[in-house]
C-alpha positions in Angstrom: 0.0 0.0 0.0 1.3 3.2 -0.7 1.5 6.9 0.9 -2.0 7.8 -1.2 -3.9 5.1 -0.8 -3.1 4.8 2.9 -4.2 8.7 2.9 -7.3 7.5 0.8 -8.4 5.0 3.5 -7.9 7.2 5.9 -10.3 9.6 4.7 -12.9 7.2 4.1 -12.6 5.2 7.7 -13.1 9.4 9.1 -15.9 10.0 7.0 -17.9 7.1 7.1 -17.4 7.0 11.2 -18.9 10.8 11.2 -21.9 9.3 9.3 -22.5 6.7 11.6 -21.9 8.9 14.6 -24.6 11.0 13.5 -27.1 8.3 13.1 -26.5 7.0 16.1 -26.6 11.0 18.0 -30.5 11.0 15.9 -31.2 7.6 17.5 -30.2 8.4 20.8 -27.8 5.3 21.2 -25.5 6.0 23.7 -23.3 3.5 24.1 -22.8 3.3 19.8 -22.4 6.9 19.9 -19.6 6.4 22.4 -17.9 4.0 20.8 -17.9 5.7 17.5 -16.5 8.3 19.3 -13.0 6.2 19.8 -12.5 5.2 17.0 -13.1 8.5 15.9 -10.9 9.7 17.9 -8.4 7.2 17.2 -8.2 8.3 13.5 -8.0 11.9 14.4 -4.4 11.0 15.8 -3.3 9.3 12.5 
């Protein structure tokens, strides 16, 4: 894998996250929400 594709994957992991965090803030499910929320965060650092 190279420098763009890693890059590439990267943005799509992030975005696709954000989507399900907001479905999950519209559903009210805490504990999804939450644990979107890490993983989120854990791309944020890369």
């Amino acid at each position: 894998m190279n420098n763009g594709e890693i890059i590439q994957k990267g943005i799509e992991d992030f975005k696709n996250i954000q989507r399900h965090m907001l479905i999950a803030k519209e559903e009210n499910a805490i504990k999804t929400y939450a644990s979107l929320k890490d993983d989120y965060i854990s791309l944020k650092v890369v």
